[in-house]
VOZA-854653 format. One line per 4 residues: number of its first residue (from 1); for each residue x, y, z of N, C-alpha, C. Coordinates in steps of 0.05 Angstrom, whole numbers. Each point is the difference from the previous one (the first is absolute). Last residue first. Example, Ala and Ser with C-alpha at 12.3 -4.5 7.8 and 13.67 -1.06 7.14 Angstrom:
BEGIN
2 = 257,-45,142,16,24,1,-15,22,14; 6,-115,-1,-18,24,0,18,24,0 .
This chain:
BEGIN
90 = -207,239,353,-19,-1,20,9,-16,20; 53,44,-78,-5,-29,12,-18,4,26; 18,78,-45,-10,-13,-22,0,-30,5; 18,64,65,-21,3,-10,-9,-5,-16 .
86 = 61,-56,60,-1,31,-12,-26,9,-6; 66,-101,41,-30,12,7,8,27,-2; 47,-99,-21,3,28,0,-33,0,-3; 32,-82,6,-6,10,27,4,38,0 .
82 = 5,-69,-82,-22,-5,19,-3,13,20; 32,53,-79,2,-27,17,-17,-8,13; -28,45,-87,7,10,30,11,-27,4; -30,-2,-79,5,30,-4,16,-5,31 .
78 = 2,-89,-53,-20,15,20,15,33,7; 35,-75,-52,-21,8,-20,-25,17,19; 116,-9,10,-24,-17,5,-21,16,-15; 105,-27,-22,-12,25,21,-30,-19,1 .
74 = 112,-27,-30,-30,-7,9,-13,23,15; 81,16,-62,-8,2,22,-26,-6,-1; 45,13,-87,0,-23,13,-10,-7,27; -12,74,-78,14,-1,13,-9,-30,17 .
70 = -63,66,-46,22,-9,-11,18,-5,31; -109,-20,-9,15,25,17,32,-13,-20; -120,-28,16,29,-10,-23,11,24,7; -86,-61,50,21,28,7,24,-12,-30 .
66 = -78,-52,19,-11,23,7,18,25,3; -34,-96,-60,26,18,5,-20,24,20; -45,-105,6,9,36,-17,23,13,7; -43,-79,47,7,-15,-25,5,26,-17 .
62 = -33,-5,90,-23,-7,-21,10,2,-26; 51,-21,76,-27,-9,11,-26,14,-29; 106,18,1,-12,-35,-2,-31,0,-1; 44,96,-32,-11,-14,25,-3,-34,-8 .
58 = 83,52,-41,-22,-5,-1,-23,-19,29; 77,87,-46,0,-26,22,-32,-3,-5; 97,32,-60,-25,-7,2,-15,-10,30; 95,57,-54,-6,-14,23,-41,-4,-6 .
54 = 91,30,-63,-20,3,5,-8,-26,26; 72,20,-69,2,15,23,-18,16,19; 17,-71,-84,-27,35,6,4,16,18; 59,-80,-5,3,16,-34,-17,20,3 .
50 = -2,-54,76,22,18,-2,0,15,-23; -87,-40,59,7,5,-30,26,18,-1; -62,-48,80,25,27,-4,10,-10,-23; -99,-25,74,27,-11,-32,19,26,-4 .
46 = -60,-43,77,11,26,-2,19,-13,-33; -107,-24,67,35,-17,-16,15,27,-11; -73,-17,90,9,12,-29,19,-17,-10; -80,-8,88,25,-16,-13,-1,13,-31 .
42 = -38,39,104,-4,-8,-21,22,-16,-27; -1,50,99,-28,-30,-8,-4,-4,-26; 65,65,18,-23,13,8,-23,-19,7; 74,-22,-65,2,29,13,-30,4,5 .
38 = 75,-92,-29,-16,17,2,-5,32,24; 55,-67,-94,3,9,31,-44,12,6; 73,-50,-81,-25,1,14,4,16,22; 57,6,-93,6,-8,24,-33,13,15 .
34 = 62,-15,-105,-21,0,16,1,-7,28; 60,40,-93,-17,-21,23,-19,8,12; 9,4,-108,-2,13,14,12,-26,35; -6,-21,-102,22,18,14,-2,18,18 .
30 = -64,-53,-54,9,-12,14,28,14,19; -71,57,-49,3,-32,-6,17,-3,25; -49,85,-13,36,-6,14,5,-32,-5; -77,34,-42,15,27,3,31,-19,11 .
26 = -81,-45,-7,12,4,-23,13,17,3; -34,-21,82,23,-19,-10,6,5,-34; -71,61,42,31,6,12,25,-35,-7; -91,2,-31,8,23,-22,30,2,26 .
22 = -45,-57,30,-10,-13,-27,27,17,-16; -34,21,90,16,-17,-6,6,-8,-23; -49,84,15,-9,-34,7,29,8,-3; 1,87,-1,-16,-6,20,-2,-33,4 .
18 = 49,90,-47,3,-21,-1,-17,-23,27; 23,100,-29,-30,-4,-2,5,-41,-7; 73,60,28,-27,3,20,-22,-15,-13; 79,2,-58,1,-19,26,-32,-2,26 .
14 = 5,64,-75,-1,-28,-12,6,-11,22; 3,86,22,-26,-3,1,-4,-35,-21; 92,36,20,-11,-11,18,-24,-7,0; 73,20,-73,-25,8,13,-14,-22,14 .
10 = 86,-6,-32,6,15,11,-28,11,13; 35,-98,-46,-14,33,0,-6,16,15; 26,-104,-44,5,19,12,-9,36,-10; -30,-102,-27,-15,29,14,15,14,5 .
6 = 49,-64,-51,-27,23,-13,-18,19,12; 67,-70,44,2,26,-14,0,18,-12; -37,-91,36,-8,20,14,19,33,-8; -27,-71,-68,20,-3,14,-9,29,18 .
2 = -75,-71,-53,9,27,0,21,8,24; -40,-91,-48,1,18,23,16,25,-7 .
């Protein structure tokens, strides 16, 4: 295995382009936590990689990374809240 301190890296377009599962547990092995919650009807898992100082969340329901952001704060993988209404949240 490869120690998640090889990825460290400052370019984000490597974290962004991290999508299965497969490839986000070879990145943060085992030293990431993890915490379920959900947003919106839907069930995520939130990993936070301290050494990457990197945050992952992945949709449960079809098993993909859909949001990678530095920093530890659970955010969500949906552009709008649920109850905000603009012109870019319909």
């Amino acid at each position: 295995m490869i120690p998640p301190s090889a990825f460290a890296s400052n370019d984000s377009e490597f974290y962004d382009s991290i999508r299965t599962l497969d490839t986000l547990f070879e990145v943060i092995e085992n030293s990431a936590t993890e915490h379920k919650f959900k947003d919106q009807g839907m069930e995520f898992t939130h990993y936070f990689s301290s050494e990457l100082n990197r945050s992952f969340i992945v949709n449960d329901e079809v098993g993909e990374v859909c949001f990678t952001y530095e920093g530890s704060e659970v955010l969500s993988c949906f552009p709008c809240k649920s109850d905000e209404i603009s012109g870019a949240c319909p």
